[in-house]
C-alpha positions in Angstrom: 14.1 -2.7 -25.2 13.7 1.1 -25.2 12.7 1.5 -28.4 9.8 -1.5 -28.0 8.7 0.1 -24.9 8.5 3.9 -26.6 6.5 2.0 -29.8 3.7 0.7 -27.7 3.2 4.4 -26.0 0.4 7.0 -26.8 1.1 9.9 -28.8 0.6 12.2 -25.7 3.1 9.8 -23.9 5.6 10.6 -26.2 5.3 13.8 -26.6 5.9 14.3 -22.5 8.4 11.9 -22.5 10.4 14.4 -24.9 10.0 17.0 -22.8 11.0 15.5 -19.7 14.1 14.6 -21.4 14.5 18.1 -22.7 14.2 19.1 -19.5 16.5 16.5 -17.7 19.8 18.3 -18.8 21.8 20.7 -17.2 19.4 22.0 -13.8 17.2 19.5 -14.5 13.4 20.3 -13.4 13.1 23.5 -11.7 10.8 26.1 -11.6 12.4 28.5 -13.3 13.1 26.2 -16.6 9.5 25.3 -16.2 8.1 29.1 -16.3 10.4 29.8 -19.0 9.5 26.8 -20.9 5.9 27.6 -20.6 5.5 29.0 -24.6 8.1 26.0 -25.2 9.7 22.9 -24.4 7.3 22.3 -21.3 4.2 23.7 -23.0 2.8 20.1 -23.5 3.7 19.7 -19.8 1.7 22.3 -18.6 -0.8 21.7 -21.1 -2.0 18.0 -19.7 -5.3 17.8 -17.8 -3.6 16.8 -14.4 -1.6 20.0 -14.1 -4.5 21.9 -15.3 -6.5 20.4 -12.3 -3.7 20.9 -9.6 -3.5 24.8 -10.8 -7.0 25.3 -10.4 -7.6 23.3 -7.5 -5.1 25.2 -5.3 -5.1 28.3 -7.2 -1.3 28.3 -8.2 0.6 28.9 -11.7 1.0 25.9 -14.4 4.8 25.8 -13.8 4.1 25.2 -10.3 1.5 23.0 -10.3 3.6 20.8 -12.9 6.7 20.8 -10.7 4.3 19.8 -7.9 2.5 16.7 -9.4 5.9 15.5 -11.0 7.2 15.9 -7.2 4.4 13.8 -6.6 4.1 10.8 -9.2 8.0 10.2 -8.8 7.5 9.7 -5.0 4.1 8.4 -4.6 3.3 6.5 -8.1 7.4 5.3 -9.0 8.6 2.1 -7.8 11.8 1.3 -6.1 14.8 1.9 -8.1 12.8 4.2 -10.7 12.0 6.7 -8.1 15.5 6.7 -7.1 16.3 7.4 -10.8 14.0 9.8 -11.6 14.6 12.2 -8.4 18.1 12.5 -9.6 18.5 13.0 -12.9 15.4 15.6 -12.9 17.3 17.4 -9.8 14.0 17.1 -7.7 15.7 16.7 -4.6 12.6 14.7 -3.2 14.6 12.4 -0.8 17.4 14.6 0.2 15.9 15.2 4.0 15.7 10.8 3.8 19.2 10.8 2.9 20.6 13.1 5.1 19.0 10.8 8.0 20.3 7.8 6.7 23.9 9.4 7.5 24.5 9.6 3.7 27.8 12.5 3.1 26.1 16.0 2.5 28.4 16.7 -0.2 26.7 13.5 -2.0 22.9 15.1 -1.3 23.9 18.2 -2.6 25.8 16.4 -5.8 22.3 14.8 -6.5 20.6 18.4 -6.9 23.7 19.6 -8.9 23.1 22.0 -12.3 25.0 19.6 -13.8 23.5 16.5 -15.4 26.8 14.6 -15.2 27.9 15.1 -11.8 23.7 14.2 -10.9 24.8 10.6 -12.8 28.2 10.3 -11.2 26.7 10.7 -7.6 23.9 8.2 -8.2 26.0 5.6 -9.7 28.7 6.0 -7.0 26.1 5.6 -4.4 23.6 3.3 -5.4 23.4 0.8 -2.6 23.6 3.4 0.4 20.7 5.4 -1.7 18.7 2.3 -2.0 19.3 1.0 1.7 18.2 5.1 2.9 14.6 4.4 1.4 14.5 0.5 2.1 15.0 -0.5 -1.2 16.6 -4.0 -2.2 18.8 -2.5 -5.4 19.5 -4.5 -8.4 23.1 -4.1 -8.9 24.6 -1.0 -10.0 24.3 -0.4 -13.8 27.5 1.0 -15.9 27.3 4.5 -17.1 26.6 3.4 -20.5 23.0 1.5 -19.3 22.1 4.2 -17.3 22.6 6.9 -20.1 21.2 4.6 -22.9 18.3 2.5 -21.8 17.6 3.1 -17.3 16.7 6.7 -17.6 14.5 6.3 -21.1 12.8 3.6 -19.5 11.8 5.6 -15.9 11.0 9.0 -17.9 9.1 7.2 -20.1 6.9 5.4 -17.1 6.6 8.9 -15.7 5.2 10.5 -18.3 2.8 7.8 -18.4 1.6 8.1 -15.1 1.4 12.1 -16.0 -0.5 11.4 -19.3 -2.9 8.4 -18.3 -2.4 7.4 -14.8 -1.2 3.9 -15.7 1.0 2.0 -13.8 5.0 1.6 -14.7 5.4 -0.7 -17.6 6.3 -4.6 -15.6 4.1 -3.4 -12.4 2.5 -6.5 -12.3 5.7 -8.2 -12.7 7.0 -6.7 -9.2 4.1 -8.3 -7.4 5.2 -10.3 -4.8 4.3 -13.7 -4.8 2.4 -15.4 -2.4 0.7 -12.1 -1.6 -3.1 -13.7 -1.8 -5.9 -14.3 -4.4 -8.5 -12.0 -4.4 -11.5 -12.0 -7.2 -13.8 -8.7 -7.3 -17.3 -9.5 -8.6 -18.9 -6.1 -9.6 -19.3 -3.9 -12.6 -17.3 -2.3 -15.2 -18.1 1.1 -17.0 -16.7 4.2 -18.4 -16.9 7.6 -16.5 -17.8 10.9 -18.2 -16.2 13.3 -15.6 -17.1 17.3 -15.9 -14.9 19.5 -13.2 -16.6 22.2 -12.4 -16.8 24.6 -9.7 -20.8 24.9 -9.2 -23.5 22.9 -10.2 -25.9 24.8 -12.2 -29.3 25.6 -11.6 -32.3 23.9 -13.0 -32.8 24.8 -16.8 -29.4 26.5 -16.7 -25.8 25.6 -18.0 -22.5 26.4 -17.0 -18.6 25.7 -18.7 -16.7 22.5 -16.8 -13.2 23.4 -16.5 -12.0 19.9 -17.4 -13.6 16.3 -18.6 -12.3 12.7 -18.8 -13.7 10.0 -20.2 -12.3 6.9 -18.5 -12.8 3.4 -17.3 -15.1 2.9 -13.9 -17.1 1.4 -11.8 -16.7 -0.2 -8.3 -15.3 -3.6 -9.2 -13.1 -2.3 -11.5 -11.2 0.5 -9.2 -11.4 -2.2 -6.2 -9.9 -4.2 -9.1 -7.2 -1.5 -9.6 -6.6 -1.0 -6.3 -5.7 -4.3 -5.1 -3.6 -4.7 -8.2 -1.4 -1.8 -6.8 -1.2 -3.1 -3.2 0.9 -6.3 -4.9 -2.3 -9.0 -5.0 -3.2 -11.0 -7.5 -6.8 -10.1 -8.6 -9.2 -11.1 -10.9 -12.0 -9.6 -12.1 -15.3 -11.2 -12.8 -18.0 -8.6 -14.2 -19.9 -8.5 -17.2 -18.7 -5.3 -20.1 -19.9 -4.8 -24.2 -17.9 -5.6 -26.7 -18.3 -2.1 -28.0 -15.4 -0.3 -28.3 -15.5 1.0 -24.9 -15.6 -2.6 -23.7 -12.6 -3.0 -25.4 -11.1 -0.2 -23.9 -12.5 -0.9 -20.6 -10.5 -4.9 -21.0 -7.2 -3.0 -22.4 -7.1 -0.7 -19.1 -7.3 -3.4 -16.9 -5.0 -5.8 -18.2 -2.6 -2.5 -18.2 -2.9 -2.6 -14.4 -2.4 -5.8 -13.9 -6.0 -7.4 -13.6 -6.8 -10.8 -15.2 -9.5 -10.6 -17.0 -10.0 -14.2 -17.6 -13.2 -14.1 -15.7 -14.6 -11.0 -17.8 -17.9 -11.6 -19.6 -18.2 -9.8 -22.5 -21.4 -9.2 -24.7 -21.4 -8.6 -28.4 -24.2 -5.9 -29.5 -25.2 -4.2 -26.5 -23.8 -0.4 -25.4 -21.2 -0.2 -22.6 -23.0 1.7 -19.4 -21.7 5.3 -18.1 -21.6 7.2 -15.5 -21.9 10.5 -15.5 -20.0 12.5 -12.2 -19.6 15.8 -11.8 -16.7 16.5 -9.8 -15.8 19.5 -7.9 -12.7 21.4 -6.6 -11.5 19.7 -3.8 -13.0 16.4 -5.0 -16.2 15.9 -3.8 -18.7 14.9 -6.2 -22.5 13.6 -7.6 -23.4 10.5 -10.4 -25.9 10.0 -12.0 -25.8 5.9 -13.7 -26.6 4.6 -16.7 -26.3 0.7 -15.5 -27.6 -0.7 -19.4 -28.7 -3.8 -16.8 -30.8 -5.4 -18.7 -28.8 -6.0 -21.5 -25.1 -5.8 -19.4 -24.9 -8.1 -16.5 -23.9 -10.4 -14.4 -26.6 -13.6 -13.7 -26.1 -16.4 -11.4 -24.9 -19.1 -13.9 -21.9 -16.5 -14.9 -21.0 -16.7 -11.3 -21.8 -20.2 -10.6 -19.4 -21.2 -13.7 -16.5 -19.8 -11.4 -17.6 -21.3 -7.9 -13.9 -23.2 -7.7 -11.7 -20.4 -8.7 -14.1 -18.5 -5.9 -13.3 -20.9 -2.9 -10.1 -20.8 -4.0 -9.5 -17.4 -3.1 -8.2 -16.0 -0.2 -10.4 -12.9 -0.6 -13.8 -12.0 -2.4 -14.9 -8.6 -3.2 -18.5 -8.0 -4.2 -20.1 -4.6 -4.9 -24.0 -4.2 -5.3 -23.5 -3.3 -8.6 -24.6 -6.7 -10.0 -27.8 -7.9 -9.7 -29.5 -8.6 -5.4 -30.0 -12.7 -6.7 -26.4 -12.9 -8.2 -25.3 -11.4 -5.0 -26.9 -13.5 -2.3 -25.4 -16.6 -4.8 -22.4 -15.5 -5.0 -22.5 -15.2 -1.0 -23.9 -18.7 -0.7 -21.1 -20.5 -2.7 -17.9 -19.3 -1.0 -20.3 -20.0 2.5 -19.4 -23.2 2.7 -19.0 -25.2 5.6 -15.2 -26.5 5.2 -12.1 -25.1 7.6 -10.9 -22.8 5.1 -13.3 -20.3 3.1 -12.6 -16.8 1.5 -13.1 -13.7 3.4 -16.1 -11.4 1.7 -16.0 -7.7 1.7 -19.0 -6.1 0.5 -19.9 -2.8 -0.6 -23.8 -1.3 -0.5 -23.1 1.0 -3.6 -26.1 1.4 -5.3 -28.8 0.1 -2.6 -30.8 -2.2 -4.9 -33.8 -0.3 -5.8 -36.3 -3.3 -5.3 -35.4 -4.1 -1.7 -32.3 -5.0 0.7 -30.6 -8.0 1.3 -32.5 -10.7 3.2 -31.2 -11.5 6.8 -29.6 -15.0 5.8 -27.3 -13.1 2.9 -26.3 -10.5 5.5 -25.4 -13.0 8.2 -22.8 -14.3 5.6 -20.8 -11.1 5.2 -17.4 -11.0 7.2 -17.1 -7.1 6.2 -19.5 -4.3 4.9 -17.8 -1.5 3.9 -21.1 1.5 3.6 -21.6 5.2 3.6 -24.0 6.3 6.1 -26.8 7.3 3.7 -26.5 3.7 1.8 -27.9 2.1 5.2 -30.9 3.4 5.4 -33.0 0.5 4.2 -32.0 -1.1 7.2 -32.6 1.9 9.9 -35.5 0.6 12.9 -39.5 1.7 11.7 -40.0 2.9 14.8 -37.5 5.9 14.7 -38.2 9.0 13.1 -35.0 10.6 12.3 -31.9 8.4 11.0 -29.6 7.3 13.8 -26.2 5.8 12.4 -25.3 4.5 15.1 -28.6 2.5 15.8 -29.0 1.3 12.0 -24.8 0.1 12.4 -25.8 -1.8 15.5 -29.0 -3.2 13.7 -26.8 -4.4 10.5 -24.3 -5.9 13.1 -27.3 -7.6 14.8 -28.6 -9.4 11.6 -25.1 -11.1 10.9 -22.8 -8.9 9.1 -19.5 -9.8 11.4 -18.0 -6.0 11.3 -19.3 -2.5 9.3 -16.8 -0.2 8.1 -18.5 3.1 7.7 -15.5 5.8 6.0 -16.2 9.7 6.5 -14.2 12.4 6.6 -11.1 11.4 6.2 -11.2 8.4 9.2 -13.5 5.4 9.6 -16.1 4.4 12.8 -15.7 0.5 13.2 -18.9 -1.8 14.4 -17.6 -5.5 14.9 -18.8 -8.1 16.4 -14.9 -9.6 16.8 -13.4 -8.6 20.1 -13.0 -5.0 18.9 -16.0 -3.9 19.3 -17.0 -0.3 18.1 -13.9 2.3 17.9 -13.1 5.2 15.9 -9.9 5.3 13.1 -8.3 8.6 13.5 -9.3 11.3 10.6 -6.0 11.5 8.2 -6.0 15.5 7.0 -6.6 16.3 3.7 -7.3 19.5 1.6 -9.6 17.2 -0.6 -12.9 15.8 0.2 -13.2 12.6 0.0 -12.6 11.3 -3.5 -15.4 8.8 -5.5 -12.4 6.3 -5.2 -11.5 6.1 -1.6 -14.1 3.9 -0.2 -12.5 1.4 -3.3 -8.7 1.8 -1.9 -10.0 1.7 1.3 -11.6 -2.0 0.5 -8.8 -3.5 -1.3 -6.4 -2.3 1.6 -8.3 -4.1 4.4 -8.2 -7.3 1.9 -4.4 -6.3 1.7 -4.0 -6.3 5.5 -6.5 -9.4 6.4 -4.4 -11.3 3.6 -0.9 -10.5 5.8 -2.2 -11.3 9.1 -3.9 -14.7 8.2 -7.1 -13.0 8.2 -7.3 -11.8 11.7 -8.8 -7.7 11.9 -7.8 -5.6 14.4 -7.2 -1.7 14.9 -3.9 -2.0 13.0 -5.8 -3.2 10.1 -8.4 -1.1 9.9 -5.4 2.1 10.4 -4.0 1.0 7.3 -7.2 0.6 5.5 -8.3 4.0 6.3 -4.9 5.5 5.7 -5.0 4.2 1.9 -8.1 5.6 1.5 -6.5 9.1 2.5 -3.9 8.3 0.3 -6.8 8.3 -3.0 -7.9 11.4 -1.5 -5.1 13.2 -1.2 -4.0 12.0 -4.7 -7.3 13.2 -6.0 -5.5 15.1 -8.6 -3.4 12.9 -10.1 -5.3 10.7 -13.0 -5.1 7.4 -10.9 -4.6 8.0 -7.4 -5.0 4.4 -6.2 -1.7 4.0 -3.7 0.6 1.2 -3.6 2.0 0.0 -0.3 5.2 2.0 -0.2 2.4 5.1 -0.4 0.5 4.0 2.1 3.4 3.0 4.9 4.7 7.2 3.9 1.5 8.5 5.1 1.5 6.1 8.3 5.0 7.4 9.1 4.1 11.2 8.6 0.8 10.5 10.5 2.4 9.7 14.2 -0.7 7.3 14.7 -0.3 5.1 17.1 -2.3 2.0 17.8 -3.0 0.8 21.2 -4.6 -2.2 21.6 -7.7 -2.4 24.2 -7.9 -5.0 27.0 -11.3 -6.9 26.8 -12.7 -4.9 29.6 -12.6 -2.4 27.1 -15.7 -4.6 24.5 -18.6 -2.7 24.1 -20.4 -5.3 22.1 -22.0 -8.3 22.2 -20.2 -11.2 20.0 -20.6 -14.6 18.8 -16.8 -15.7 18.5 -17.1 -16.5 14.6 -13.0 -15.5 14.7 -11.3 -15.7 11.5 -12.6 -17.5 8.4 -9.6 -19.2 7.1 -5.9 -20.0 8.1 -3.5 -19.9 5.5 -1.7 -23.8 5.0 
């Protein structure tokens, strides 16, 4: 098994798999080996584009930034039992404060951080329920010596170094979904990125040296694609991508992450579209797009072909990345008037150039997820400078159920549900928000609305808001889409607490369209 799963990896892959298993024995991954290592074993490490970004972003050596977004994919981007794994043979010590208050024997912590690769092994295999229970982790049962020496730990470091290398998922992610979780399709676009870091932009007729660059598969349907997969859904994408071979590499990527791309249309002949973002430091960013729309995209037969499969689904995400008249279709066909329809999440990315939506689309979106400056189409004539929250209220007032407008870190809510308007508290971060987080924060509140039978409320809209922090503060890493356990962390460092409001509390106006669908 180890040997099949090492033959399918990149050569980059395998070269930081060696070295993590270089570096596994005797202290395991410290600091020390890694600065002495740094003309040696761990060059490669400190040598991939991740741990070049984290050591420029926060100004720190390559042996520390590579201990730090280790530190960081084990707990964050490792699942379950791997994580478990990987903390203690590499010595990281990441969950030593979670076992200590979980009562485990200190003698037992400290045996797990041991200089000694053996005693490390003895201590997890001696332990492995109580260490599973400590981080609320159903374990498989406890593996001999022999399995965890010959197949476990090749099979975890060599996950890790592909979420150093490419930001992929752990090979058999999509196998730990959970089923029953919900149906969700994402109808948008699919591109590659051309990302420059760089610390300023230059001036007109002027050039200047990016510090790092990525080419790598985009787009807003495809990260909200990506995102859901993580959180455990089952998710389709339906989006129209070249069969050049950045198509294909766009189609390889996705079914790596657990996306069906059953509903892909692909087109022989025609150029894949980029984007082209400059990113700086602390993540903030500008695109430029090269959609390639009139020979890539989606019309309203390709989405017509799927109207079943569409109704189907519990939830539907749409970007305005395809064309306004495939939009407003694919609105009307999962608008239908039957007991059970699909909840629609839409973002304004890309205001269409040509116009905005008519007031009979809007009226058939349940949730608009928008940046402030992606509204203006629909600010009131009559006011001279832009007013968010009278353009909100005016989007609210043509039909769209409840706007989701993320900034800063937190999220302003207008519904017309109960709710009303509130505020989601700002979740710190040292980055700015990423070109990502609006995506996380979309396939999170189809996450949440998929748990709780498709009823919103401030709970929701918390854990929404606090995967999008999660992206942000993940900027670094190559794929910083979170997955639940992620997510549920940052809640339980945050101390947010939600209160619900009594309806004397409702500061506007509703029509009582409650939830769209009940789950049988």
């Amino acid at each position: 098994m180890w040997r099949a799963l090492r033959g399918r990896g990149s050569p980059d892959e395998l070269v930081v798999t060696h070295v993590l298993e270089k570096l596994r024995a005797r202290d395991g991954v410290t600091l020390a080996r890694l600065e002495a290592g740094g003309q040696g074993v761990a060059a490669p490490l400190l040598g991939l584009a991740v741990v070049r970004r984290y050591a420029s972003t926060h100004h720190v050596e390559p042996a520390q930034a590579a201990l730090a977004v280790i530190t960081k994919c084990v707990r964050d981007s490792l699942f379950g039992t791997d994580s478990i794994v990987a903390d203690a043979v590499l010595a990281l010590g990441i969950f030593a404060d979670t076992y200590g208050g979980f009562g485990i024997d200190p003698r037992v912590v400290s045996a797990l951080r041991s200089n000694l690769l053996s005693r490390r092994r003895r201590a997890l295999l001696a332990n492995w329920h109580r260490l599973h229970e400590a981080i609320g982790i159903v374990p498989m049962e406890t593996p001999s010596d022999r399995t965890l020496r010959g197949a476990l730990e090749d099979q975890v470091l060599a996950r890790l170094a592909g979420l150093l290398t490419t930001g992929m998922p752990s090979p058999g992610r999509s196998a730990q979904k959970a089923s029953g979780q919900g149906r969700v399709i994402v109808v948008g676009a699919a591109v590659m990125d051309a990302t420059f870091q760089t610390k300023v932009l230059p001036e007109r007729g002027t050039s200047n040296e990016a510090f790092d660059f990525d080419l790598s598969p985009g787009g807003k349907g495809l990260t909200q694609a990506v995102a859901a997969a993580r959180l455990g859904l089952d998710v389709s994408l339906l989006a129209a991508v070249a069969d050049d071979r950045f198509g294909q590499q766009i189609v390889e990527y996705l079914q790596r992450e657990g996306v069906d791309t059953s509903m892909l249309k692909v087109i022989s002949d025609v150029r894949t579209p980029f984007t082209g973002v400059i990113a700086f430091e602390l993540g903030d960013w500008i695109a430029t797009n090269w959609r390639n729309d009139r020979e890539v995209r989606l019309d309203v037969r390709d989405v017509e072909q799927f109207d079943s499969q569409l109704l189907a689904s519990d939830v539907v995400l749409v970007t305005f990345e395809i064309p306004r008249e495939t939009m407003q279709r694919t609105l009307d066909l999962i608008h239908q008037p039957q007991i059970r329809r699909p909840l629609k999440i839409v973002t304004p990315a890309h205001p269409y150039s040509d116009g905005s939506l008519s007031g009979q689309a809007l009226a058939k979106i349940d949730y608009m997820v928008a940046h402030p400056w992606e509204l203006g189409r629909y600010a009131p004539s009559e006011r001279a400078a832009f007013d968010l929250d009278a353009v909100a209220r005016r989007v609210i007032a043509y039909g769209v159920e409840t706007l989701c407008i993320p900034t800063g870190g937190g999220c302003t809510i207008y519904s017309e549900t109960p709710l009303g308007t509130f505020a989601v508290p700002t979740f710190p971060s040292a980055y700015k928000e990423s070109q990502a987080a609006r995506d996380a924060f979309c396939a999170a509140l189809a996450a949440k609305l998929i748990d709780g039978q498709g009823e919103f409320s401030e709970q929701v809209a918390l854990w929404a808001t606090a995967a999008m922090a999660a992206a942000t503060a993940d900027y670094p890493l190559p794929n910083s889409m979170p997955d639940r356990p992620r997510v549920e962390r940052l809640l339980n460092r945050s101390r947010f607490a939600v209160t619900p409001r009594t309806p004397d509390a409702l500061d506007v106006p509703r029509r009582g369209r409650g939830r769209r669908w009940h789950r049988d």
